[in-house]
FIZA-259696 format. One line per 8 residues: for each residue z negated, x, y negated of N, C-alpha, C, O, CB. Coordinates in nm, 2 decimals, always signed. Glycine has a CB too. Example, Ala and Ser with C-alpha at 12.3 -4.5 7.8 and 13.67 -1.06 7.14 Angstrom:
BEGIN
-0.78/+1.32/+0.57/-0.78/+1.23/+0.45/-0.78/+1.32/+0.33/-0.85/+1.42/+0.33/-0.90/+1.13/+0.45 | -0.71/+1.28/+0.22/-0.71/+1.37/+0.11/-0.79/+1.29/+0.00/-0.80/+1.34/-0.11/-0.57/+1.41/+0.06 .
***
This chain:
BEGIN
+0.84/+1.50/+4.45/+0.83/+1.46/+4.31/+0.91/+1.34/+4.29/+1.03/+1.33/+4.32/+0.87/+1.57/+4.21 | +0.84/+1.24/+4.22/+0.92/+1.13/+4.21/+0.99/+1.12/+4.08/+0.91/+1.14/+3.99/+0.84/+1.01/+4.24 | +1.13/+1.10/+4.01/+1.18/+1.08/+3.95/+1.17/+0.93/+3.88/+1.10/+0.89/+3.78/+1.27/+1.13/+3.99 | +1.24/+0.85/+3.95/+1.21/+0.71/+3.95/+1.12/+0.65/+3.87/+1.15/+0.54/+3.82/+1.18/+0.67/+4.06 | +1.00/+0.70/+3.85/+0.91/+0.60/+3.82/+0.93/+0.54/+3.69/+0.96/+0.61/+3.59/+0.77/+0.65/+3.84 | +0.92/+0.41/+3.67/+0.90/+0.36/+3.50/+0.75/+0.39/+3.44/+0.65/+0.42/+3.50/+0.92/+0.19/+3.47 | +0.77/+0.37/+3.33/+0.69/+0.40/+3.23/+0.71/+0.32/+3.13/+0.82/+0.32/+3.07/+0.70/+0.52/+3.20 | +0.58/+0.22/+3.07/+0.58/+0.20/+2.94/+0.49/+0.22/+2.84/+0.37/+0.20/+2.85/+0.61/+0.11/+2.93 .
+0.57/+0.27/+2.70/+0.47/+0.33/+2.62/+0.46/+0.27/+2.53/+0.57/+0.27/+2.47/+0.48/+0.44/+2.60 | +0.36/+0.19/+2.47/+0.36/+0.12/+2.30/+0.29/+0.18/+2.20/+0.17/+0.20/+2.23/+0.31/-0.02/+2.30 | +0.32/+0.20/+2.09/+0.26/+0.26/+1.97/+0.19/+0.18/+1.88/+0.26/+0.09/+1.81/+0.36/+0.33/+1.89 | +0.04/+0.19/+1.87/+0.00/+0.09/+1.76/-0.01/+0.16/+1.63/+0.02/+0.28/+1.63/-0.14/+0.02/+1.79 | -0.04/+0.09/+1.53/+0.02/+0.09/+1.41/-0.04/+0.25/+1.33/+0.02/+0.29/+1.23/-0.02/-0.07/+1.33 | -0.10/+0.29/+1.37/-0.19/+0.41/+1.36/-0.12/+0.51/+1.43/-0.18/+0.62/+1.43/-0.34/+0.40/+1.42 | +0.02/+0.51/+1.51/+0.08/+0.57/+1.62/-0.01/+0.65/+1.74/+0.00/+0.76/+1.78/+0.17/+0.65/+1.56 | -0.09/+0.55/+1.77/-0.14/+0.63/+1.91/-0.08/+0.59/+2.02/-0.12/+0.48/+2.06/-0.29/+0.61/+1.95 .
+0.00/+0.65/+2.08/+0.01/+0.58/+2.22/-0.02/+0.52/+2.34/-0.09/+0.59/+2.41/+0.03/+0.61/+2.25 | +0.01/+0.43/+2.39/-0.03/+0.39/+2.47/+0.02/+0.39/+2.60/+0.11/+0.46/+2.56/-0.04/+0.30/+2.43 | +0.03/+0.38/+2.71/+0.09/+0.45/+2.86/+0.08/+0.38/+2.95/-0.04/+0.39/+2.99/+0.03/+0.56/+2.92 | +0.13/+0.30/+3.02/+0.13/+0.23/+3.15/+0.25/+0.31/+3.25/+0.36/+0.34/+3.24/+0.17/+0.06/+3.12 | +0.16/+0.32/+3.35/+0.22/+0.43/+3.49/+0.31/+0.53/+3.44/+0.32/+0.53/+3.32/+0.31/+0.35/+3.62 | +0.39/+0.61/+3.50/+0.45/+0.65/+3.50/+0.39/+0.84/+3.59/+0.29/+0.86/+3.67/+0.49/+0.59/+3.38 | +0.49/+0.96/+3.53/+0.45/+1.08/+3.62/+0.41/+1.20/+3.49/+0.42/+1.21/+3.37/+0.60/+1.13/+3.75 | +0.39/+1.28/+3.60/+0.34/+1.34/+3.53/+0.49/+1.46/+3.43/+0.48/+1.52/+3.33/+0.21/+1.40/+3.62 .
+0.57/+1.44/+3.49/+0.71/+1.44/+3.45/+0.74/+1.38/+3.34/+0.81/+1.46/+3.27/+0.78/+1.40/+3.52 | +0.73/+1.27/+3.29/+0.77/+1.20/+3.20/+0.65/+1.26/+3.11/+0.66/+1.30/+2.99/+0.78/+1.04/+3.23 | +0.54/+1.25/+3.17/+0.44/+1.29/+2.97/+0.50/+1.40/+2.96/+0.55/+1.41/+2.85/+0.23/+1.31/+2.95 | +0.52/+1.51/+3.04/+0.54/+1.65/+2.97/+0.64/+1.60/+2.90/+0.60/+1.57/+2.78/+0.57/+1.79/+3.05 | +0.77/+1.56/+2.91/+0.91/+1.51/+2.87/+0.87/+1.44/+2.70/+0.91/+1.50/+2.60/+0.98/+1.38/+2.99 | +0.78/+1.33/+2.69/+0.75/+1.27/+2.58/+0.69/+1.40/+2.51/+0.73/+1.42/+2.39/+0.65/+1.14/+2.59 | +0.60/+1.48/+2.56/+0.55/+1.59/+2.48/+0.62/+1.64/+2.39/+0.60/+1.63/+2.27/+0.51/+1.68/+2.54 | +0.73/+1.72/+2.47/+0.85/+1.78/+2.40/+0.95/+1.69/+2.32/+0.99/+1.71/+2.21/+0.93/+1.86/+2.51 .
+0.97/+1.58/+2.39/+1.09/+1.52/+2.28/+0.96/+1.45/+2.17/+1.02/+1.45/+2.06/+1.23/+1.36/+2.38 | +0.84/+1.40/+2.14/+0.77/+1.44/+2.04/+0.76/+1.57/+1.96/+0.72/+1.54/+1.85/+0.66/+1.41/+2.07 | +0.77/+1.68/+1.97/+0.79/+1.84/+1.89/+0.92/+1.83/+1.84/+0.96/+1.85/+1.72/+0.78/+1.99/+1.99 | +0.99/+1.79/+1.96/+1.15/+1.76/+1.90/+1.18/+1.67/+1.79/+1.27/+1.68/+1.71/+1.24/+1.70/+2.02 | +1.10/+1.59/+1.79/+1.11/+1.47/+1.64/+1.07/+1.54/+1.55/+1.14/+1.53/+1.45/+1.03/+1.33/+1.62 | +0.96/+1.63/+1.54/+0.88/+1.68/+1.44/+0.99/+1.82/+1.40/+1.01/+1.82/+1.28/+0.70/+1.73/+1.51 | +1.03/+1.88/+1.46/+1.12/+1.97/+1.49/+1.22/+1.93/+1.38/+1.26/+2.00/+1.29/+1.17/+1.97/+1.64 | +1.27/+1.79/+1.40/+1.39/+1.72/+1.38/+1.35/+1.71/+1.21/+1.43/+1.74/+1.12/+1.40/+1.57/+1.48 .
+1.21/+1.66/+1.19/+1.16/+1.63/+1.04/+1.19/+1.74/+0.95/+1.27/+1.73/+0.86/+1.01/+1.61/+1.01 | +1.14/+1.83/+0.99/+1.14/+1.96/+0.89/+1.26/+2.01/+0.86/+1.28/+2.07/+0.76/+1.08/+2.06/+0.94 | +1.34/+1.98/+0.97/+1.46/+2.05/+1.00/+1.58/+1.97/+0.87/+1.66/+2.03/+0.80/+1.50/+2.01/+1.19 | +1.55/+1.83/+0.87/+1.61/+1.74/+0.76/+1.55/+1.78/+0.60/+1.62/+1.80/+0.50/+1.55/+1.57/+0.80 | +1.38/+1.79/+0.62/+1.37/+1.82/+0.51/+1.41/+1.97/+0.46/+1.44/+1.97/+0.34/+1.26/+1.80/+0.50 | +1.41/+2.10/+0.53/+1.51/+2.19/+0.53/+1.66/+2.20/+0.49/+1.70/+2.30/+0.43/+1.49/+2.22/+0.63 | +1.75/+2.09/+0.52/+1.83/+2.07/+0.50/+1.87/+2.02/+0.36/+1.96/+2.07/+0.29/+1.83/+2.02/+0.59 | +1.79/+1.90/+0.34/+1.76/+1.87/+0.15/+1.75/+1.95/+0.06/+1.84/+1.95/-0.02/+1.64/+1.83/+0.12 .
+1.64/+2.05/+0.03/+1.64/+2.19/-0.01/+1.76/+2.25/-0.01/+1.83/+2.27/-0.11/+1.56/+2.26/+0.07 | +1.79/+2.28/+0.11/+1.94/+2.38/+0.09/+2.05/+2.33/+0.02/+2.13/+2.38/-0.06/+2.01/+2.42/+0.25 | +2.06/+2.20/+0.06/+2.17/+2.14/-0.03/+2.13/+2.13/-0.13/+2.21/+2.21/-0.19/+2.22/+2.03/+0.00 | +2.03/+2.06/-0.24/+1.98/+2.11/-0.36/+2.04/+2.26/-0.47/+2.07/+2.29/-0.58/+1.86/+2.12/-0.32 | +2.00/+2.32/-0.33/+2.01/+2.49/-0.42/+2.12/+2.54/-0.39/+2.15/+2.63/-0.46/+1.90/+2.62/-0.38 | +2.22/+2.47/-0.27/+2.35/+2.48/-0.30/+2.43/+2.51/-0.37/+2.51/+2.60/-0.35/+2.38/+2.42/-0.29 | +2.44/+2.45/-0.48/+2.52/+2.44/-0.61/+2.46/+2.52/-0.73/+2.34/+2.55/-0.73/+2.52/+2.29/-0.66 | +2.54/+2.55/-0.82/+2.45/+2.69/-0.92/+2.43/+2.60/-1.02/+2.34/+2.64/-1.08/+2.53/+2.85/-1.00 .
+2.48/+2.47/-1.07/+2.42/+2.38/-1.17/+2.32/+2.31/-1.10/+2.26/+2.23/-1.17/+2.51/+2.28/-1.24 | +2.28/+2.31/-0.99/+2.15/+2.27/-0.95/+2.02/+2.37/-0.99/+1.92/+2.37/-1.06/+2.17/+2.25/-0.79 | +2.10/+2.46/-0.92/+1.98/+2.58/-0.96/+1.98/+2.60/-1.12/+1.86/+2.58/-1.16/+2.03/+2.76/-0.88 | +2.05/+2.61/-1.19/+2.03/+2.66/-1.33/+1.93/+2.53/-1.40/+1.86/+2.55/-1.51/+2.19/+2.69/-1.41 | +1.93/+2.38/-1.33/+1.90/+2.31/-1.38/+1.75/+2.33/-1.35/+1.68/+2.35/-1.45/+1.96/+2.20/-1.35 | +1.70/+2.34/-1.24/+1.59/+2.39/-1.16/+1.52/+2.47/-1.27/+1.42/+2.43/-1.33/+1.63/+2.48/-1.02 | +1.59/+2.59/-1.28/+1.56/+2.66/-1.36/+1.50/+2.69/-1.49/+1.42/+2.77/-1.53/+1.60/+2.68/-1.34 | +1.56/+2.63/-1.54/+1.55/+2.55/-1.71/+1.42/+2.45/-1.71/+1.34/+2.44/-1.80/+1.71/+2.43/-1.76 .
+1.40/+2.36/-1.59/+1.31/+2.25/-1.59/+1.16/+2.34/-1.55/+1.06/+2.32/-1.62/+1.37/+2.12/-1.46 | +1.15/+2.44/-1.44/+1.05/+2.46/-1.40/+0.98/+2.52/-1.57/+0.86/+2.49/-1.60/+1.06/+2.56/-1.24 | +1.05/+2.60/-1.66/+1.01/+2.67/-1.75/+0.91/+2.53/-1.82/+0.79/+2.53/-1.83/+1.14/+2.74/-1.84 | +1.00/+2.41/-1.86/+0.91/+2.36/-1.96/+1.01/+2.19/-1.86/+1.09/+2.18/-1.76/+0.93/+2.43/-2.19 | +0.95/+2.10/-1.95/+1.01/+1.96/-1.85/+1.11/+1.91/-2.03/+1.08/+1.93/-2.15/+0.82/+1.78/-1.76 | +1.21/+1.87/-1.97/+1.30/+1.83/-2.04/+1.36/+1.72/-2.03/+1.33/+1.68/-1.92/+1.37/+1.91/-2.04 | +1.45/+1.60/-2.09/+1.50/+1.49/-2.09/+1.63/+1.49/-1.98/+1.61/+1.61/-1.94/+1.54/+1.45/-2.24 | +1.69/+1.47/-1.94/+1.82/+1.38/-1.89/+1.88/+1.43/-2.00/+1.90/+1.54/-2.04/+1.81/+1.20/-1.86 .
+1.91/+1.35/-2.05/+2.01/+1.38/-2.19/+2.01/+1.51/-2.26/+2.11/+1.55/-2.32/+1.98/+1.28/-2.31 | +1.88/+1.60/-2.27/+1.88/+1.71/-2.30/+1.95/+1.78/-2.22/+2.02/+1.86/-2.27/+1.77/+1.74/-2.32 | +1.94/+1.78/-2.06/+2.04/+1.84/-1.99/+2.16/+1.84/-2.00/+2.25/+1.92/-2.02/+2.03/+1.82/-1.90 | +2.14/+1.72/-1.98/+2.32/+1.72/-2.02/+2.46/+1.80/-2.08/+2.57/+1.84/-2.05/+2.33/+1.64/-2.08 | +2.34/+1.79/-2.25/+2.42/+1.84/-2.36/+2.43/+1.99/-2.32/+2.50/+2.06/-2.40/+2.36/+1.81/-2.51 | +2.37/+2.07/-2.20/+2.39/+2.21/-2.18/+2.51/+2.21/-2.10/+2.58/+2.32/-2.11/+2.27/+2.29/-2.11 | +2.55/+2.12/-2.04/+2.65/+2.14/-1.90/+2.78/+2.06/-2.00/+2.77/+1.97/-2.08/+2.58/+2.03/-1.71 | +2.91/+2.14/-1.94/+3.05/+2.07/-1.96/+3.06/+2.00/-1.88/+3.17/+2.00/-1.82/+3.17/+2.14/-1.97 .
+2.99/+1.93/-1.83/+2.95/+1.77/-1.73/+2.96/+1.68/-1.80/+2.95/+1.69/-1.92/+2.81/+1.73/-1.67 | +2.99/+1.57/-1.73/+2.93/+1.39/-1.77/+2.81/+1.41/-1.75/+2.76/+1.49/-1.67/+2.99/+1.25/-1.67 | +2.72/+1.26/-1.85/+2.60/+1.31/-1.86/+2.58/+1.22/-1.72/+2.47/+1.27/-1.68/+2.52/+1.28/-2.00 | +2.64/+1.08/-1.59/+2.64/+1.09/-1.51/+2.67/+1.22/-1.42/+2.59/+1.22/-1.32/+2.67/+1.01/-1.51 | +2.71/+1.28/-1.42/+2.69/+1.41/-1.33/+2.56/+1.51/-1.34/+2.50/+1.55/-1.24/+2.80/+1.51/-1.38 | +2.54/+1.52/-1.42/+2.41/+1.57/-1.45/+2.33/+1.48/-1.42/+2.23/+1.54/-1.38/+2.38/+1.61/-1.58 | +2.31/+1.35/-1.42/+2.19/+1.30/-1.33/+2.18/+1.31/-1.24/+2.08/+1.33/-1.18/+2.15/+1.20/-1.32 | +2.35/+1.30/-1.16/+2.34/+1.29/-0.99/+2.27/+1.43/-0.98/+2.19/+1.44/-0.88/+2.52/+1.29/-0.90 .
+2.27/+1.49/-1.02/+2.23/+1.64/-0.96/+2.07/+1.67/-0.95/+1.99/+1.71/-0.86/+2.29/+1.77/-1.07 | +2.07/+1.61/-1.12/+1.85/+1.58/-1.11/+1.81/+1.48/-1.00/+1.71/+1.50/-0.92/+1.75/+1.48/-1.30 | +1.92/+1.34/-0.97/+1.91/+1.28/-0.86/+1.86/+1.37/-0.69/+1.78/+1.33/-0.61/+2.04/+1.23/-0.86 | +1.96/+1.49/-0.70/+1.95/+1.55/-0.58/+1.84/+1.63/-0.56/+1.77/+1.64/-0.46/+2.05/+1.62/-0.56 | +1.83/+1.67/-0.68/+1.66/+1.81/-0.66/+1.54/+1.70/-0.68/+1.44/+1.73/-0.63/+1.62/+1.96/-0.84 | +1.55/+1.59/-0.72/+1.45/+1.46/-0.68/+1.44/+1.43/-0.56/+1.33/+1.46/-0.50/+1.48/+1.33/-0.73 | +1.51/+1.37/-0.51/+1.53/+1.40/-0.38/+1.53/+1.44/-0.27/+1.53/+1.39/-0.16/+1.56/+1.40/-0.36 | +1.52/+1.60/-0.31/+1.46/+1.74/-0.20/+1.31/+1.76/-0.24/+1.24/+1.83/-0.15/+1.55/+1.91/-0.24 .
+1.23/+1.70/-0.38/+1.14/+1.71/-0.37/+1.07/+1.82/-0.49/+0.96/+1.85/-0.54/+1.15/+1.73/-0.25 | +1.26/+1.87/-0.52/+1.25/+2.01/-0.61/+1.21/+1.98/-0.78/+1.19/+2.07/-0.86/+1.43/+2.09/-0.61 | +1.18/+1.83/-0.81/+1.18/+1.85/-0.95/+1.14/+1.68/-0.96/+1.19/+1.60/-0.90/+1.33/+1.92/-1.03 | +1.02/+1.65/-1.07/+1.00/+1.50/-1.07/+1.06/+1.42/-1.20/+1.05/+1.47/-1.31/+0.83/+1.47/-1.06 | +1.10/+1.35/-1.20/+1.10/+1.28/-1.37/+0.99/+1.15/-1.38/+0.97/+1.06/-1.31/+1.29/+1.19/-1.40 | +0.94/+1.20/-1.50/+0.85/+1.05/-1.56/+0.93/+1.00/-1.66/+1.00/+1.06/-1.73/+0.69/+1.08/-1.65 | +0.91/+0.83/-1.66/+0.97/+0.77/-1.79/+0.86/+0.82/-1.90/+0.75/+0.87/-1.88/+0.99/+0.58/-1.78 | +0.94/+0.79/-2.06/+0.87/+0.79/-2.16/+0.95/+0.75/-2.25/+1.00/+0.82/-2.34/+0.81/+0.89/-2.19 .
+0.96/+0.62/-2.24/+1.02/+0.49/-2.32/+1.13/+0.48/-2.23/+1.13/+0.45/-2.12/+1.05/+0.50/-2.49 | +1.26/+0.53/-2.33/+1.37/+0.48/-2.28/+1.41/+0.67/-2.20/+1.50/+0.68/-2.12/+1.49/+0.40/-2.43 | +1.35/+0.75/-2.23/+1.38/+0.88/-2.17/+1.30/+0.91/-2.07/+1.18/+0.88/-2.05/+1.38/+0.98/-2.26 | +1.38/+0.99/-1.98/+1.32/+1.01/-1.86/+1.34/+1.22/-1.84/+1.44/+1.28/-1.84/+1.41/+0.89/-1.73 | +1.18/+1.28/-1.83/+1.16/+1.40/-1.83/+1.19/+1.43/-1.69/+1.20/+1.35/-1.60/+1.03/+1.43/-1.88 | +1.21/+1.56/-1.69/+1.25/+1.62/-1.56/+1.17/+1.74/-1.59/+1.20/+1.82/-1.68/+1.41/+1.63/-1.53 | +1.05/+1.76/-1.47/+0.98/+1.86/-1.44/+0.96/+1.91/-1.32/+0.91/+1.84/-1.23/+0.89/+1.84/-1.47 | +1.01/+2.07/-1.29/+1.03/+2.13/-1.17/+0.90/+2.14/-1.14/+0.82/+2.16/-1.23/+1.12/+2.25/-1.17 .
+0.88/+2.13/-1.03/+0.80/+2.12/-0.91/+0.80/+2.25/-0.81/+0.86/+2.25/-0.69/+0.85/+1.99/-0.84 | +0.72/+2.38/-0.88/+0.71/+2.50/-0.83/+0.60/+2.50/-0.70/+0.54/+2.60/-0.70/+0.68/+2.60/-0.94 | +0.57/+2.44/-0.62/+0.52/+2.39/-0.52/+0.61/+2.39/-0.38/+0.59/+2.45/-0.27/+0.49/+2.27/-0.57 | +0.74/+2.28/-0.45/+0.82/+2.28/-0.33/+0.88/+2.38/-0.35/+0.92/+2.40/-0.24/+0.90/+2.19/-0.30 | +0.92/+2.47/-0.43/+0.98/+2.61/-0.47/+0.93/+2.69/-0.34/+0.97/+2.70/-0.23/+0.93/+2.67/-0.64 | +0.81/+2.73/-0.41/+0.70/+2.83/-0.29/+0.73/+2.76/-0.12/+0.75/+2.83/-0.02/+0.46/+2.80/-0.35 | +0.73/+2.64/-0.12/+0.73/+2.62/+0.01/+0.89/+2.63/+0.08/+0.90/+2.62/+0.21/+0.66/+2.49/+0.03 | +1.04/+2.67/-0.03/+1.14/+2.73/+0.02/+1.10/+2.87/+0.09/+1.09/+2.90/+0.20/+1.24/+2.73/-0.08 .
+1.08/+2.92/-0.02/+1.03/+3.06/-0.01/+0.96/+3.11/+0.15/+1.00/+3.19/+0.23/+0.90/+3.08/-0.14 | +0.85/+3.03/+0.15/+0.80/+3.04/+0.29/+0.91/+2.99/+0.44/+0.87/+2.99/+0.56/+0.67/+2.93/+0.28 | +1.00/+2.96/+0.41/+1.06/+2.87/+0.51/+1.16/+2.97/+0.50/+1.21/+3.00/+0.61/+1.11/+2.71/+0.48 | +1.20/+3.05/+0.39/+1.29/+3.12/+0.38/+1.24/+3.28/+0.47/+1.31/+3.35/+0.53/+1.33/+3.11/+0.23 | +1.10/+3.31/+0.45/+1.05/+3.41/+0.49/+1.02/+3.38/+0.66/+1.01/+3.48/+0.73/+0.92/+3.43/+0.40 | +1.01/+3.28/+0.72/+0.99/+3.21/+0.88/+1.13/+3.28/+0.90/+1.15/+3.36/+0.99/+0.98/+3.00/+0.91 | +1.20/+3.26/+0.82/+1.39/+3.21/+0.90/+1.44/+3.38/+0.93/+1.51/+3.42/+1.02/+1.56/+3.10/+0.73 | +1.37/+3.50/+0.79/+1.37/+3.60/+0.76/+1.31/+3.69/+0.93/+1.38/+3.77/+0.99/+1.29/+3.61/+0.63 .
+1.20/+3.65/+0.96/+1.13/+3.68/+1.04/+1.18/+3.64/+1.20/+1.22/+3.71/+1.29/+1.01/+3.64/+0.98 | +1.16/+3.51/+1.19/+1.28/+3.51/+1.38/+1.43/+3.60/+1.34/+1.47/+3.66/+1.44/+1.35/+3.28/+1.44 | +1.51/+3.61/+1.22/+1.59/+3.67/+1.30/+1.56/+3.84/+1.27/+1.63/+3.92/+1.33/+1.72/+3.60/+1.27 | +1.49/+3.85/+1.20/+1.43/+4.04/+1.21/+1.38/+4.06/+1.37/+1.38/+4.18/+1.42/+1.24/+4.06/+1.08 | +1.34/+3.96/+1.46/+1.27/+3.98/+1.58/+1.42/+3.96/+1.68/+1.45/+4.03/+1.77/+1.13/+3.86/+1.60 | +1.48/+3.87/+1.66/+1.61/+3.87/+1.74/+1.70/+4.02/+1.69/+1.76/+4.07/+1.79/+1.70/+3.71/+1.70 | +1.71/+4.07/+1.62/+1.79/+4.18/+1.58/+1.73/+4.31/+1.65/+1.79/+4.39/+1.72/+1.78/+4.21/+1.42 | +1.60/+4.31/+1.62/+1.51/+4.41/+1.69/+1.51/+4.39/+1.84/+1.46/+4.49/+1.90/+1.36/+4.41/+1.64 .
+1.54/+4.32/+1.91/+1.56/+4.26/+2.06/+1.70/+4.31/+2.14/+1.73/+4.38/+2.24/+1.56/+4.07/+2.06 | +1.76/+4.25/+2.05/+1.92/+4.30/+2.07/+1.96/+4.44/+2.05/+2.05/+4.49/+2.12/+2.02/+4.22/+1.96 | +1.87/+4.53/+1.93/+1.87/+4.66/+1.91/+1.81/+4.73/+2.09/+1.87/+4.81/+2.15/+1.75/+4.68/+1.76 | +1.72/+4.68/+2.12/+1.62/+4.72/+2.22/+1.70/+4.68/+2.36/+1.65/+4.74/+2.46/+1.46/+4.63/+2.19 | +1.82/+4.59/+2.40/+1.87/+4.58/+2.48/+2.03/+4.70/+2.47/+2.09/+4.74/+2.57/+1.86/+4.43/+2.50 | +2.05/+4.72/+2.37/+2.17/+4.80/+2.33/+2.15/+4.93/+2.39/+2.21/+5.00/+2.47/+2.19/+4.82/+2.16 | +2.01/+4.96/+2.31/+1.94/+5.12/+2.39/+1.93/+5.13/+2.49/+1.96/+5.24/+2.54/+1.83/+5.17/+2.37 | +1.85/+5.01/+2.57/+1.84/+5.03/+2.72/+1.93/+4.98/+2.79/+1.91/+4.86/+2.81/+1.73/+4.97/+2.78 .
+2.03/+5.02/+2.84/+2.13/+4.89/+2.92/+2.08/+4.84/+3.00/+2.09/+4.72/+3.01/+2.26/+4.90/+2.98 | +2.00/+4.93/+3.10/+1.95/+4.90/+3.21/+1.86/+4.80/+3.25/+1.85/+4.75/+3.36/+1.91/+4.97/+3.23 | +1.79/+4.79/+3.13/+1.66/+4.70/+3.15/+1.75/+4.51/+3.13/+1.79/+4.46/+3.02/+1.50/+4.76/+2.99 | +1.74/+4.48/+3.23/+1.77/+4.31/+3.19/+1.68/+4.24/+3.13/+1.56/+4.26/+3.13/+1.80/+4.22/+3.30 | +1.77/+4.12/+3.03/+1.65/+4.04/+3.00/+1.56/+3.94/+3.03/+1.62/+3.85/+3.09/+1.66/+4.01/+2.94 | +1.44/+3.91/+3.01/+1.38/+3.82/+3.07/+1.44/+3.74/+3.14/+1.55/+3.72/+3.09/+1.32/+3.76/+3.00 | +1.43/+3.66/+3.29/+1.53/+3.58/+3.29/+1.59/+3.60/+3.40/+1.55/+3.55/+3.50/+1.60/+3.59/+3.18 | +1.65/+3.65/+3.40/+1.78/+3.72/+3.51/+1.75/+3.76/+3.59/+1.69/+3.87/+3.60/+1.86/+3.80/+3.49 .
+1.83/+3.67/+3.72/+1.81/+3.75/+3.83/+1.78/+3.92/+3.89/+1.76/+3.94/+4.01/+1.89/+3.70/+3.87 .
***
């Protein structure tokens, strides 16, 4: 098996790839470190979310907004905040995706976005589920000692 070989790959603007020589080593490799980027996306956008809902004046804001859409300045006056603080925060759930603002004149509405809500929920039920299967694995190697796991010599 040859290691060595080069390879070049160019992406046109449609991202299809393109391939000059290389082994059959290297495509599998691009395969995976392509899942791995995709891997990487979700994983960021996962990350947004969580930080969002982090904080309980995020969530309470969330909360208040998904009911009905409300001003900036209307928020505000609920929180012992600056009314910059209270934007940074609609800033952040904007940003995760969790909530949109439209202008309307000089005010700007903030409406939660129960969409990306449901799609925590689901991500939250994925995360629920691999580790319900890792628990039940580890349960199943506790009982058996004997049996090794996949894997091992």
């Amino acid at each position: 098996m040859s290691y060595g070989t080069s390879q070049a790959t160019t992406y046109s603007r449609d991202g299809v790839a393109r391939r000059r020589g290389g082994t059959a080593l290297a495509s599998r490799a691009r395969c995976y470190y392509n899942q791995m980027v995709v891997g990487m996306a979700e994983t960021e956008r996962a990350d947004a979310l969580f930080h969002a809902l982090a904080d309980p004046t995020r969530r309470d804001i969330l909360a208040v907004v998904l009911c009905d859409a409300h001003s900036v300045s209307a928020l505000a006056r609920r929180y012992p905040i600056s009314f910059a603080a209270v934007y940074k925060h609609v800033d952040a759930l904007e940003r995760a995706g969790l909530v949109t603002k439209t202008r309307n004149g000089r005010e700007q509405r903030v409406r939660g976005d129960a969409a990306t809500l449901r799609s925590v929920h689901r991500l939250l039920d994925e995360l629920e589920a691999l580790w319900r299967g890792r628990i039940e694995r580890i349960e199943q190697l506790l009982a058996d000692p004997a049996e090794e796991p996949p894997g091992c010599p």
